[in-house]
N, C-alpha and C positions, 0 to 999 in steps of 0.2 A: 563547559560553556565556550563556543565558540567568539573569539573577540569580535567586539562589533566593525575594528577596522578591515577587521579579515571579509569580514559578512561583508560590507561596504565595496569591498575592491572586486570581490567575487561577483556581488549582482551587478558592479557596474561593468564589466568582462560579460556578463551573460545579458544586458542587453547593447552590448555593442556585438555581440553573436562570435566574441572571442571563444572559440571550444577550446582551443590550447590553453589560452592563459587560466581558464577554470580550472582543466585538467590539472595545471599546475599546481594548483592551490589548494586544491583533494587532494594531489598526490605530497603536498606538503604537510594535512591534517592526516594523512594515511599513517605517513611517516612518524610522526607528533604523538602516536598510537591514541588521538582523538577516538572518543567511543563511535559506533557505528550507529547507534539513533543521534546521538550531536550533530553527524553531518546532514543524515538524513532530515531532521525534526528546527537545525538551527542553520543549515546552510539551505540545503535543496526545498524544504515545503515554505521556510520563509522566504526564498527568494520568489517562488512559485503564486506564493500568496500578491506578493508586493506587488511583482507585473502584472498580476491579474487585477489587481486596484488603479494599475497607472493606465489599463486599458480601459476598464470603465471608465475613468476620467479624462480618457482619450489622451493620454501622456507618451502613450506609447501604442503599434500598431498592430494589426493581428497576426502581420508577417514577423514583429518582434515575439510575437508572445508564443508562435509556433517554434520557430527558429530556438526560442530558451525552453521550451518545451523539449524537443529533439534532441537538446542538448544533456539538459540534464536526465531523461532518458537515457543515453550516451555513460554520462557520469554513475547514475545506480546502477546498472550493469556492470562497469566499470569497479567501481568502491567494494562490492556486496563479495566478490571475490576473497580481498584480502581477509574478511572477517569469518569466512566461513569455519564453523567449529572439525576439528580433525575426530571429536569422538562424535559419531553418529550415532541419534538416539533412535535407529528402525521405526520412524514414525514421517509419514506420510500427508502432504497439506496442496491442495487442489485450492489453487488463489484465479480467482475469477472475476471480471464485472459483468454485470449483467446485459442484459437484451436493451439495448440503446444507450449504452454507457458506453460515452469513447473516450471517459478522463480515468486514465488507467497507469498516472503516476504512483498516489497513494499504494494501489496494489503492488505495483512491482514491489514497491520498498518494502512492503508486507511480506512478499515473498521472499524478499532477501533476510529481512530479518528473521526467517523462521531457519532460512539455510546459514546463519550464524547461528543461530540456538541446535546445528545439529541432526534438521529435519532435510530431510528429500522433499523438491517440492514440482509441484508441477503449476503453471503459469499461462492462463489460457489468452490473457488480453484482455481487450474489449470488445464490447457488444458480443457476445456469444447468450445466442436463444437459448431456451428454455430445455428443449429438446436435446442440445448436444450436451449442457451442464448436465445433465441427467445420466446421457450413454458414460461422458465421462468417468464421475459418479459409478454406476455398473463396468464398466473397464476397469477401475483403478483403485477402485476401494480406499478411500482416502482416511486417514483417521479423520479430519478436519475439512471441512470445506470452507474456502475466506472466500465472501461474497460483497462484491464496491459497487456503492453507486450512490452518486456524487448529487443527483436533483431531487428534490421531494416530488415532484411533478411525476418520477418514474418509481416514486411507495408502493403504488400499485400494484405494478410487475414485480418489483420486491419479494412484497410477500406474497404474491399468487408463485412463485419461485420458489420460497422456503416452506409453503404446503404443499408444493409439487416431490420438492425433495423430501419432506417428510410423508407425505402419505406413500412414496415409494421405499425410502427407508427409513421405516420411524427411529432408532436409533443413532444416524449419521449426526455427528454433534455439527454445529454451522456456528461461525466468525462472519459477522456482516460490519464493516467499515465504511467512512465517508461518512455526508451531510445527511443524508436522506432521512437519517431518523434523527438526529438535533430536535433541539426545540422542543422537548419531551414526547416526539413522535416514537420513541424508543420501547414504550407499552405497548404496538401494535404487536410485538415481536412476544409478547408477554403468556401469551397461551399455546406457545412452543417449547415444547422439554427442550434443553439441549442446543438453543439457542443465544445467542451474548451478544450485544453491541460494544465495538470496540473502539475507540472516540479518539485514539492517537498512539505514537509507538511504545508511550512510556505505556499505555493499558497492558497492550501487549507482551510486552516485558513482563506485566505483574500476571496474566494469564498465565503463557508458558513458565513462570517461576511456580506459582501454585499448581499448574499442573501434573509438572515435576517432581514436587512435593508429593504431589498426593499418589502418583505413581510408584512411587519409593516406599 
């Protein structure tokens, strides 16, 4: 567990748009051989969270909230580095957000933690349509597809996406992350083989542990 003083000096460096003095202070948890979801799950999605409440409540402005966006951006590319595992497990994970989805932190950090457990991964961004997830998909044969998308107002496209990719590969196993199904919206996903909602990085952790498992 990351200290709360540590937490405290880092988000207040990330909204004064310090990128250095954050840098520092990852590169000091790096050091500390801090776990690689701690930073991710107690430094970067809490701080992430925070400004995003100080902007609702107008505390803080949308050029801060971009600005610590960018940054810690910056920082998981950064961090996702040192953790990456030296035994590769020749398995394959296509991390995407969907068609209107431009909040494409969560994913990165999905991405990384799958390139610490081991995996090749490929990392599309945001908003990428329906269409190009698909050619993907047929180029790259992925074992896993990770699918984010952060508003329920885009459920929609969601799942008209996860029958798209299953009626084209019915076998393709899919990782869908973010808000979008919260709130027990997570049964819409429910008459899909091969499907999982995954609700934060510790899930993920107990995923790729039992997957592993069960691979062995």
């Amino acid at each position: 567990m990351i200290q709360e003083s540590v937490y405290l000096h880092y988000l207040s460096a990330l909204l004064e748009g310090d990128k250095k003095e954050c840098l520092q202070i990852v590169q000091h948890l790096v050091n500390s051989n801090v776990q690689l979801k701690e930073i991710y799950m107690d430094l970067f999605q809490r701080s992430m969270y925070r400004i995003g409440q100080m902007w609702e409540k107008e505390r803080c402005s949308i050029a801060d909230e971009h600005i610590a966006t960018k940054i810690t951006e910056s920082l998981i590319e950064y961090v996702s580095g040192f953790y990456n595992s030296e035994k590769r497990e020749g398995k394959l994970v296509l991390v995407t957000c969907i068609d209107k989805e431009f909040h494409e932190l969560g994913a990165r950090m999905v991405a990384g933690y799958f390139e610490s457990a081991g995996w090749d991964t490929i990392f599309a961004g945001s908003n990428v349509p329906e269409e190009d997830v698909l050619k993907l998909i047929y180029e790259k044969k992925p074992d896993v597809v990770g699918l984010s998308s952060s508003f329920y107002i885009n459920v929609n496209r969601l799942i008209r996406l996860v029958r798209a990719i299953k009626q084209n590969f019915p076998g393709q196993e899919i990782l869908i992350g973010g808000q979008a199904l919260a709130n027990e919206h997570a049964e819409l996903i429910s008459e899909y083989a091969g499907v999982s909602y995954i609700t934060c990085i510790n899930g993920l952790q107990e995923y790729l542990s039992s997957r592993k498992a069960n691979n062995n």
